[in-house]
Every structure is written in structure tokens, then in C-alpha cells.
C-alpha positions as CSV (number, residue, x, y, z in Angstrom):
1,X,-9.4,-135.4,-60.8
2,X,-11.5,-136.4,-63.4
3,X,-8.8,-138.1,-65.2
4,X,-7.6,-141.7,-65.3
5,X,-4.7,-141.2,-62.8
6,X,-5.7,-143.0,-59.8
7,X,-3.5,-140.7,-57.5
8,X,-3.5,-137.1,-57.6
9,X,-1.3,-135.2,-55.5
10,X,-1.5,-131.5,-54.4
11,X,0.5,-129.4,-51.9
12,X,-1.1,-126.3,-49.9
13,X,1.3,-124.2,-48.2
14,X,-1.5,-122.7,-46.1
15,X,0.3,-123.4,-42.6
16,X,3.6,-122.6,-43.6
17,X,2.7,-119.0,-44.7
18,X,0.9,-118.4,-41.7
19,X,3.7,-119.0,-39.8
20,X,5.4,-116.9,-41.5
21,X,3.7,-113.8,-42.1
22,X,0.5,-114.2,-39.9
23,X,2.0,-113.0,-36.3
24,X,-0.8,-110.6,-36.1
25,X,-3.7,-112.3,-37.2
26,X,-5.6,-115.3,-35.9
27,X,-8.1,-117.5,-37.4
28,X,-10.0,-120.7,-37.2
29,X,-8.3,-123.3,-38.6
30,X,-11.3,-124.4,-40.4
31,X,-12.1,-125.8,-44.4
32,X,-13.3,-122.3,-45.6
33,X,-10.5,-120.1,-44.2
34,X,-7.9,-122.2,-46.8
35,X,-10.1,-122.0,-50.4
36,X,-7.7,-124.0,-52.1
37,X,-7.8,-126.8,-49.4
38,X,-11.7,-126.5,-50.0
39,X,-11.7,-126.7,-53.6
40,X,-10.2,-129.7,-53.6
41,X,-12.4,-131.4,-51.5
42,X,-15.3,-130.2,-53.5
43,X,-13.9,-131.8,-56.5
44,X,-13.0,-135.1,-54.9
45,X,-16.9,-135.7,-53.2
46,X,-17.9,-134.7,-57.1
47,X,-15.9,-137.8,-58.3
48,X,-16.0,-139.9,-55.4
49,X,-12.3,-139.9,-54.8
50,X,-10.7,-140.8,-51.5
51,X,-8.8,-138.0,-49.7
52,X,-5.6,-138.8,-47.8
53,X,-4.6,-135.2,-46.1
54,X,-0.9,-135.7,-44.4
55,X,1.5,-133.0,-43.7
56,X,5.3,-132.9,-44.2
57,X,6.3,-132.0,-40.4
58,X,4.6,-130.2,-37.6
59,X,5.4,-127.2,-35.8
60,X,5.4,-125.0,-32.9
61,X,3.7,-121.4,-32.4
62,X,5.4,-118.6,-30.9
63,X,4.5,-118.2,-27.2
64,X,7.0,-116.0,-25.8
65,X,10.0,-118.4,-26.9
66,X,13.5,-117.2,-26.1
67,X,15.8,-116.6,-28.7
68,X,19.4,-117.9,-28.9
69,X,22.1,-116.7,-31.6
70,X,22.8,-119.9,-33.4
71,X,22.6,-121.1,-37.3
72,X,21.5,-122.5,-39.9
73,X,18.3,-123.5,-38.9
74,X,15.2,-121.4,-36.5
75,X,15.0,-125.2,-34.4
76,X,17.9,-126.6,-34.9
77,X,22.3,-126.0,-35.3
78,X,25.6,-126.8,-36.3
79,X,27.6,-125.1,-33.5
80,X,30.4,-127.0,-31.6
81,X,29.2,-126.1,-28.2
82,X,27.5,-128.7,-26.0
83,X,23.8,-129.3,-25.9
84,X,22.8,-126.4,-23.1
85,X,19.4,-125.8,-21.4
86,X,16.3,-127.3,-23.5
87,X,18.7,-128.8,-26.5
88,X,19.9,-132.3,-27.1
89,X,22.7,-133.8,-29.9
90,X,21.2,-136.0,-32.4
91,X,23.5,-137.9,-34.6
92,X,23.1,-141.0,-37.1
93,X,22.5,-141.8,-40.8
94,X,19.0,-140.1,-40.9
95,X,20.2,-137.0,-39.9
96,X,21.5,-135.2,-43.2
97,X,24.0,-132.7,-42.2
98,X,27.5,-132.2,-43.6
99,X,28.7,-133.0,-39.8
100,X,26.3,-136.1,-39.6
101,X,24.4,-134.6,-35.9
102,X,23.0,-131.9,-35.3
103,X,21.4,-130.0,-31.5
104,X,18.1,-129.3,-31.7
105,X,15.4,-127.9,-28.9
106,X,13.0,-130.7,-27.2
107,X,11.0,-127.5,-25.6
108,X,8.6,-125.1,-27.7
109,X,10.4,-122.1,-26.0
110,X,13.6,-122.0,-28.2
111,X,14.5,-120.5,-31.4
112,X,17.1,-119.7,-33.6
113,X,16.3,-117.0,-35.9
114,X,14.0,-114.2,-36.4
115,X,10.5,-114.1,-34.4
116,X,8.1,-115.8,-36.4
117,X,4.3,-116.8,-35.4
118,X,5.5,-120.5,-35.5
119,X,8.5,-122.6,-36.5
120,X,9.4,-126.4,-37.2
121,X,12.9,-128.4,-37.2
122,X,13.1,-128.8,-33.5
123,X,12.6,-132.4,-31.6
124,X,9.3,-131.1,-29.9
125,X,6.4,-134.0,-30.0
126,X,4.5,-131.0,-32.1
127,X,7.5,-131.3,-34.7
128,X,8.2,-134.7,-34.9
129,X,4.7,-136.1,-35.4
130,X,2.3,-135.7,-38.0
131,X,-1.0,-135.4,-38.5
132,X,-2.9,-138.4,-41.4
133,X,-6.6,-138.0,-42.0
134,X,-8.6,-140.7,-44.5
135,X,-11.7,-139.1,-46.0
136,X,-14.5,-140.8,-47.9
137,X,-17.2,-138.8,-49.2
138,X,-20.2,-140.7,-48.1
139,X,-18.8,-144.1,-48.9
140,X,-17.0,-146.7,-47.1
141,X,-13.5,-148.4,-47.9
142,X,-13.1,-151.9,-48.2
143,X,-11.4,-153.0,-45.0
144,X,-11.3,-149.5,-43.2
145,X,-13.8,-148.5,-40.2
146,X,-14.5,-145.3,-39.5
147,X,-13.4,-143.4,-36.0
148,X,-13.6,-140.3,-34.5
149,X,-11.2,-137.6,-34.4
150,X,-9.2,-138.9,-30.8
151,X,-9.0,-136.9,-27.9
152,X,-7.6,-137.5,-24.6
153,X,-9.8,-137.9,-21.9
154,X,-9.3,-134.9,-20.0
155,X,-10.5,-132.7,-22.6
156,X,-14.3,-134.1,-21.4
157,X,-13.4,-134.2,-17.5
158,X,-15.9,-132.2,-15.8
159,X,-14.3,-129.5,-13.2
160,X,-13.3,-131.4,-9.9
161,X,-14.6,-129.5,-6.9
162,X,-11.2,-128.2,-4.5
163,X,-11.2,-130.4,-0.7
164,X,-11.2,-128.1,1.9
165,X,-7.7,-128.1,3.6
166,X,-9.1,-127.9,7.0
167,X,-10.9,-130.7,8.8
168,X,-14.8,-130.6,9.1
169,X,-16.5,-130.3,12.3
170,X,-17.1,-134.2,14.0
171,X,-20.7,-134.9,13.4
172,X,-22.6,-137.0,16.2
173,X,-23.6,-140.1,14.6
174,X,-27.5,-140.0,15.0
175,X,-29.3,-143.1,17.2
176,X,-30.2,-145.9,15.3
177,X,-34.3,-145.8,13.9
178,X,-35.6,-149.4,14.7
179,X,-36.8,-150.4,11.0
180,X,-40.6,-151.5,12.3
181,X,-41.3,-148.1,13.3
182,X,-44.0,-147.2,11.0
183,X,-43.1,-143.5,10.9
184,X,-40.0,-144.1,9.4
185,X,-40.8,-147.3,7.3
186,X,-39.5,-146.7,4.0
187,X,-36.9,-143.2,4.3
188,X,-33.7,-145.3,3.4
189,X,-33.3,-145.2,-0.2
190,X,-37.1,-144.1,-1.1
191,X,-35.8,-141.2,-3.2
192,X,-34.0,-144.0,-5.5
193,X,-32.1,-143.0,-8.7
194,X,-33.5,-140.0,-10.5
195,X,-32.9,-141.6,-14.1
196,X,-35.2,-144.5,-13.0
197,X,-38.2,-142.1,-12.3
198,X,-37.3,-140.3,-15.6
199,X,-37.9,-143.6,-17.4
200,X,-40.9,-144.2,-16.6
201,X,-42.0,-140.7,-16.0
202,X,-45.7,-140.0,-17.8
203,X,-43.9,-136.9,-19.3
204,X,-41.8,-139.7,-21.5
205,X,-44.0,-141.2,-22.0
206,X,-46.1,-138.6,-23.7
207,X,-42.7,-137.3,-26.0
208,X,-42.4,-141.1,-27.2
209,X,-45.9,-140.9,-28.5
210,X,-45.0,-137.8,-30.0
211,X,-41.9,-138.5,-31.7
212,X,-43.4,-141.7,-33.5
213,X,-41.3,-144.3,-34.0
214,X,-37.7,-143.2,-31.7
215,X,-35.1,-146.2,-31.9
216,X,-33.7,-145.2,-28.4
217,X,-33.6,-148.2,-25.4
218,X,-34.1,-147.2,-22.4
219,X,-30.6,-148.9,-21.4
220,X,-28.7,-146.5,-24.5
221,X,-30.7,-143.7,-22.3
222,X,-29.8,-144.3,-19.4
223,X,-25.8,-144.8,-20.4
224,X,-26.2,-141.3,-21.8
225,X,-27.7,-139.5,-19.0
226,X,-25.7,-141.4,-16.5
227,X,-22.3,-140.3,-19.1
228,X,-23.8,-136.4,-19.1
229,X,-24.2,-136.5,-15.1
230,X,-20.9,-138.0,-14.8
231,X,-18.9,-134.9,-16.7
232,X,-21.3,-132.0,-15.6
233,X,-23.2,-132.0,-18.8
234,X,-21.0,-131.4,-21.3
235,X,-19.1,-133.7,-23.3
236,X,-17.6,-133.6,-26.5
237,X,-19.5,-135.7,-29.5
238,X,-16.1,-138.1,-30.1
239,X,-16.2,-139.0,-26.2
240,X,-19.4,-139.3,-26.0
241,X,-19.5,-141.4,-29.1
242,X,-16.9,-143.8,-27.1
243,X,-19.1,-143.9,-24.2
244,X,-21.5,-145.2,-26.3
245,X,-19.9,-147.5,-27.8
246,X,-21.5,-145.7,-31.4
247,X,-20.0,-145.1,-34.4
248,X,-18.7,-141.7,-34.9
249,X,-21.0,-141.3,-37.9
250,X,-24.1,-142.0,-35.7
251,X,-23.6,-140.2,-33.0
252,X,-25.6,-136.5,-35.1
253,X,-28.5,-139.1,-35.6
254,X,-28.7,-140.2,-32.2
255,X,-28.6,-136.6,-30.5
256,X,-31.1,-135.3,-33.0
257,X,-33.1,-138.5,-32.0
258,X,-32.7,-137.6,-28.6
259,X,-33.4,-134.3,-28.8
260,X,-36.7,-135.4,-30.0
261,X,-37.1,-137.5,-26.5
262,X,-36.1,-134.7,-24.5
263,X,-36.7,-131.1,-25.7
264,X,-40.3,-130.6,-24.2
265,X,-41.9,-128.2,-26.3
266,X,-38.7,-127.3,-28.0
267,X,-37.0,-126.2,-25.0
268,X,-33.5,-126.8,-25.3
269,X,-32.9,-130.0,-22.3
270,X,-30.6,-131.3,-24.5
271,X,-28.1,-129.0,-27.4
272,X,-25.5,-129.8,-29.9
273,X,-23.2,-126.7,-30.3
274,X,-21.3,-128.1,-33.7
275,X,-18.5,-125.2,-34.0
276,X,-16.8,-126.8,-31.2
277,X,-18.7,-130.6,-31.3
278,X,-19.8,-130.1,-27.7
279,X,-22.9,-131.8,-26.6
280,X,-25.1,-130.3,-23.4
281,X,-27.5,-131.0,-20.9
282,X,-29.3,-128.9,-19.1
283,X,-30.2,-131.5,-15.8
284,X,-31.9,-128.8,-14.0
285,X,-34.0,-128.0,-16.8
286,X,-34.4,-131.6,-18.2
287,X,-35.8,-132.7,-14.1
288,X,-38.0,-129.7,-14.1
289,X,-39.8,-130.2,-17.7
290,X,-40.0,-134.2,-16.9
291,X,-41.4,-133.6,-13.5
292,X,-38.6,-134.9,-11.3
293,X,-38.1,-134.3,-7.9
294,X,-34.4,-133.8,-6.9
């Protein structure tokens, strides 16, 4: 890498022996289980070298897939029989066969040969597609922006609550309070919103003090509680980073900014758990240490 040659390429077969020998054993698929892969990246933040990680094809793991007597391939075959339960017939100039088509699965549950802990060749969305990462060490690239790792929305949904199937008892509606009553002046909507009282809560007041010069708003604050509340308080960093509207490479500063705001004498209100880039928020504890009635 330290040469002149402006690209340098490199192949790790890291996946691919997994699948084939690793039924048994599972790991994280993480930057220090494959040395090699980690090596490499060491050397390229050394000489400031972009990293473009791509993968040849995807693949499928084994999860109780149902084996069917066919060749050449584990996802895919030659035979003359029709396409049959979870297989369709591809055919055309792209497909490089001696017959020009070939039937392939469009399920995970199919294979062909011997029971592996994963396969490829099929026409699964897992197969066809691949995975294209960009990475700068610590610089950016003329014309690029950087984004988070993308995740589909349901991943941060927070656990709906089941409606009961039968029908609740009829209430009586209650008589109508005339408003000039003194003893009830002031009920409707007195408790207001309890974000508003934490803004401007002496407690806050006190941390900001504290924490010395904090470049939080009160409106980023408040989209972030109100985003929290809204999913249960937990969200992943990348959502939450959408929410936002921040760029993924802010969002560490913001939390531990945050965390400055909100910890009260280091309990944990608000925690970053980086394993699995999940952000929490304890409400209960957060309205307790803030002094806010529910």
C-alpha cells in the first residue's frame, strides 16, 4: 500500500469458508474476528488510502432448507424438468450455461447439494444483491457525503400494544363543568407537556451550568426526547441520526454531549450501548432526577 499503485486489490475468503466449514460455530461478524480483513484496514488509515469493500455475490444460511437431488450447482440446475415449488427458469445472454437457462430457487429454503452452513447461486434478494461500503480514514472525498449504515424503519419501531378484541364497557359521559367555576378553573390542560417543564426545569438548569459551554438547543432537545418517547426509548444511532436530521459522524458527539445534560450525578438517564449502536432512555428515571411530575 505504500507503493505508487493507486489501486490495490485484495480478496478475503472469510465468508465463503464459513459457509463451508463453520456449521457449528457462530460468531460476530465483526473487524477482529477476520485478521486479515483487519490488517488491511490498519495499513490503509496508516497511508490514508480509501477503502472500497464489495463482495462478489451474497448468500443464504442454512435454516432448515429442504434438499432436492439436482446438479451442478447447491442453488441452481440443468435438469429438463419444469420449474416446481420455489424455482423459476432463467434464460438469456447473461446466463452462461452450455444450455443458455438455467432453474434456480427464489426462496432461502432450497438446496441442491450437501448441507452446508450457507450457500449462494440461487435468485434469493440475499444472492443477487451485494453489499458496497466507501471508507475514509478520517478524511473526506471530494464530492462524496457521508451516511449512515441504512436500516429499515421497523428495526426502531417501539412494540405496539395488542387492542383488546372485545368491546369496552360504555362510559357515561360526565356533566359539563361551567368554565367560571373557580374550583375547577384551570384542570383542562394544566398538566401541559412534560418536555416543556423539563426545559425549563431548575434541575437543567443547574447541569447547563455544569457542563460549561453545551451546544444543544432546546428545539434539537426537544426533537430528541420527543423521537425517544415516540419508540419507547430505544432507538438505533443511524435512525436516530435521521430523525435528527445530523450527520452520521455527529451523532457520538451529540449523545456524549447529551449525556452531559442529562446524566444527573452520573446516573445513567440517557446510554449508548455501541456493540449493537443502540441508544436508551430511561424516561422514568430521567422525570424522577429532573423533578417532573407525570
Amino acid at each position: 500500500l505504500r507503493s505508487n499503485r493507486k489501486v490495490v486489490g485484495a480478496v478475503v475468503n472469510a465468508v465463503d469458508d464459513h459457509l463451508a466449514k463453520g456449521e457449528q460455530v457462530h460468531f460476530p461478524w465483526s473487524v477482529s474476528h477476520v485478521p486479515v480483513l483487519e490488517n488491511l484496514l490498519h495499513v490503509a488509515r496508516e497511508c490514508g488510502r480509501v477503502v472500497i469493500v464489495v463482495s462478489d455475490h451474497g448468500h443464504v444460511f442454512d435454516q432448515h432448507s429442504k434438499y432436492r437431488a439436482a446438479e451442478p450447482g447447491e442453488r441452481y440446475r440443468l435438469d429438463k424438468d419444469p420449474p416446481e415449488e420455489m424455482e423459476l427458469r432463467v434464460k438469456g445472454s447473461r446466463v452462461q450455461t452450455p444450455v443458455g437457462w438455467l432453474i434456480a430457487p427464489w426462496r432461502e429454503g432450497l438446496r441442491y447439494g450437501p448441507k452446508k452452513n450457507g450457500y449462494h447461486g440461487g435468485l434469493s434478494p440475499q444472492e443477487m444483491l451485494v453489499p458496497l461500503a466507501v471508507l475514509s480514514p478520517g478524511f473526506g472525498i471530494k464530492g462524496w457525503q457521508p451516511v449512515a449504515g441504512w436500516e429499515p424503519e421497523w428495526w426502531s419501531q417501539a412494540v405496539s400494544v395488542p387492542i383488546p378484541l372485545t368491546p369496552a364497557p360504555a362510559v357515561k359521559k360526565a356533566k359539563k363543568v361551567e368554565a367560571d367555576l373557580p374550583l375547577f378553573m384551570g384542570t383542562a390542560g394544566s398538566a401541559g407537556d412534560w418536555k416543556e417543564k423539563f426545559l425549563h426545569s431548575e434541575v437543567l438548569e443547574s447541569q447547563r451550568k455544569l457542563a460549561g459551554r453545551v451546544p444543544v438547543a432546546d428545539a434539537q432537545l426537544l426533537d430528541f426526547l420527543s423521537a425517544m418517547e415516540a419508540q419507547g426509548g430505544v432507538l438505533r444511532a443511524g435512525a436516530l441520526a435521521r430523525r435528527l436530521s445530523l450527520p452520521p459522524v455527529r451523532v457520538r458527539g451529540f449523545l456524549a454531549t447529551t449525556q452531559r445534560l442529562l446524566n444527573v450525578e452520573g446516573y445513567p438517564v440517557l446510554s449508548y450501548d455501541e456493540p449493537s449502536d443502540t441508544v436508551r432512555l430511561d424516561l422514568p428515571l430521567l422525570k424522577r432526577q429532573f423533578e417532573i411530575e407525570s
